[in-house]
N, C-alpha and C positions, 0 to 999 in steps of 0.2 A: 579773630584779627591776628593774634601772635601767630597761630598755625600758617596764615597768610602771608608773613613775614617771616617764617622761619622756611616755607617754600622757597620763596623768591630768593632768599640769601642762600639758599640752596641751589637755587640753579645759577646763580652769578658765580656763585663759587665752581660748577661744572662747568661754566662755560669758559673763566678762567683757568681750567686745566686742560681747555680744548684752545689754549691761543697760544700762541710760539710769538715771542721777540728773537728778530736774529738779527746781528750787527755785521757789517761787512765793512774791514777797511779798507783804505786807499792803494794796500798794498794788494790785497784781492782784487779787487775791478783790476787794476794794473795788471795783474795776471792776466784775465782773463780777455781784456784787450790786445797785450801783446800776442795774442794769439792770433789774433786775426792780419796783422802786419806783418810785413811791406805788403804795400795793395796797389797796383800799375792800371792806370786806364788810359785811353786813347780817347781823345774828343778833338775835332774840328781841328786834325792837323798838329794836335798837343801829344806830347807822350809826357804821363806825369807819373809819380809815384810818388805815394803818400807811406811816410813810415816811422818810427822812434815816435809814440802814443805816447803822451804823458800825462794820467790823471791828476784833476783837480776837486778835490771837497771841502766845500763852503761851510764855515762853522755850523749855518743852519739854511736849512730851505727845502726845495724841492727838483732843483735842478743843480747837477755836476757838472762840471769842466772838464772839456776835451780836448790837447793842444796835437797839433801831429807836423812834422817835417813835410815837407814839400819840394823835391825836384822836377825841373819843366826842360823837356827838351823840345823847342820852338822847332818850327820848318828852317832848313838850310844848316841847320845842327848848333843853332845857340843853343846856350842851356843859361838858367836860372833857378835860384833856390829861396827858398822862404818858408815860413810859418802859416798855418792857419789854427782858429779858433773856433772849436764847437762849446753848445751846452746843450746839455743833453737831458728826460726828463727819465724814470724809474717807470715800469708799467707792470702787472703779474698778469702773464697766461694760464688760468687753471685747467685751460685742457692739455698744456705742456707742463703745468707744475715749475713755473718758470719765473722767475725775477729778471728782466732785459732792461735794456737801454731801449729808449721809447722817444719821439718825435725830437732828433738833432735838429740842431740849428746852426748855420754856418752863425759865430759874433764879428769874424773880422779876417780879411786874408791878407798877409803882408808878404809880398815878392816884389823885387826890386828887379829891372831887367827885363820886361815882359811889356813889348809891344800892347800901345794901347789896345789896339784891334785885336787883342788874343786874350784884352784883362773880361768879358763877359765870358767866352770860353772858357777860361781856367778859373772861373768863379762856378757855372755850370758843373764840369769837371768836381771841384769839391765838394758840391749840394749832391750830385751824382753817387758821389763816395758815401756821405753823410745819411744818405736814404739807402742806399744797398748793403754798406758794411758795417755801419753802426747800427742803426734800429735792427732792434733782436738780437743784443750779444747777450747769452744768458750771463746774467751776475752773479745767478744761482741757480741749482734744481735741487727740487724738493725730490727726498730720497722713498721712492715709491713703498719700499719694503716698512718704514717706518708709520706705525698707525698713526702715532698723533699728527707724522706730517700728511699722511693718505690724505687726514681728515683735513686738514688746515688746506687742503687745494682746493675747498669751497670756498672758501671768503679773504680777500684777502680786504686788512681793515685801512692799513694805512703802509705809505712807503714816505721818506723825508729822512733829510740829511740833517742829522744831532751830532755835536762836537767833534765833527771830521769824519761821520762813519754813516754808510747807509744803513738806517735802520728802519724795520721791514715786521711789521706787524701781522700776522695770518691764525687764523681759526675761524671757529662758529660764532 
């Protein structure tokens, strides 16, 4: 019986040195968002450009906050600006070794100015954005050359947002 127990505490203890916690702050994802801005799309007659990303983390949860600017240049050359709002959920790809931003959601788009007949448009236009440019912005990658991280690209245990910071649980 002790032998049996002193097994088992024996491999919890190995398997706790095969786990990584990493935390990522507000100021990181912010980095690595502004990377992908200013982003210009055309739809249904709109010329819009989405740019100035500014992250948001929720004392606790699961899903971040995504605000980004919004200029609209309507047909006959009005223009219009506004806000929109995403939230966004964490996902890991272990055949990229990759921490992303995973299934956006538009929460609310606020432009003033914009023909009613162009507010489905330019709501399209930002879902458009939200599935092409945010899903898969890496938050992280796992550094190949590093064994314990090699190893940690098999499982990943848990991702959630703890007092302002994504934290990202990975091992066996």
């Amino acid at each position: 019986m002790t032998a049996l127990a002193l097994m088992l505490l024996g491999l919890g203890c190995a398997a706790g040195l095969l786990q990584k916690e990493m935390h990522f702050s507000r100021a990181q994802l912010q980095k690595k968002v502004d990377a992908v801005f200013p982003v210009d799309e055309n739809k249904a007659l709109l010329r819009v450009r989405f740019s100035n990303p500014v992250v948001a983390l929720p004392a606790a949860g699961e899903r971040m906050g995504l605000a980004l600017d919004m200029r609209v240049k309507l047909p006959g050359g009005k223009k219009a600006e506004g806000r929109l709002f995403f939230n966004s959920g964490l996902i890991y790809d272990p055949n990229r070794g990759e921490i992303a931003l995973a299934d956006p959601r538009l929460d609310s788009l606020d432009v003033e100015g914009v023909p009613r007949r162009f507010e489905s448009a330019l709501q399209t236009t930002a879902e458009v954005v939200a599935k092409r440019y945010l899903a898969q912005i890496p938050v992280y990658r796992l550094n190949a050359d590093d064994y314990k991280q090699s190893l940690a690209k098999l499982v990943l245990k848990s991702v959630s947002i703890r007092d302002g910071e994504v934290v990202a649980v990975i091992g066996l």
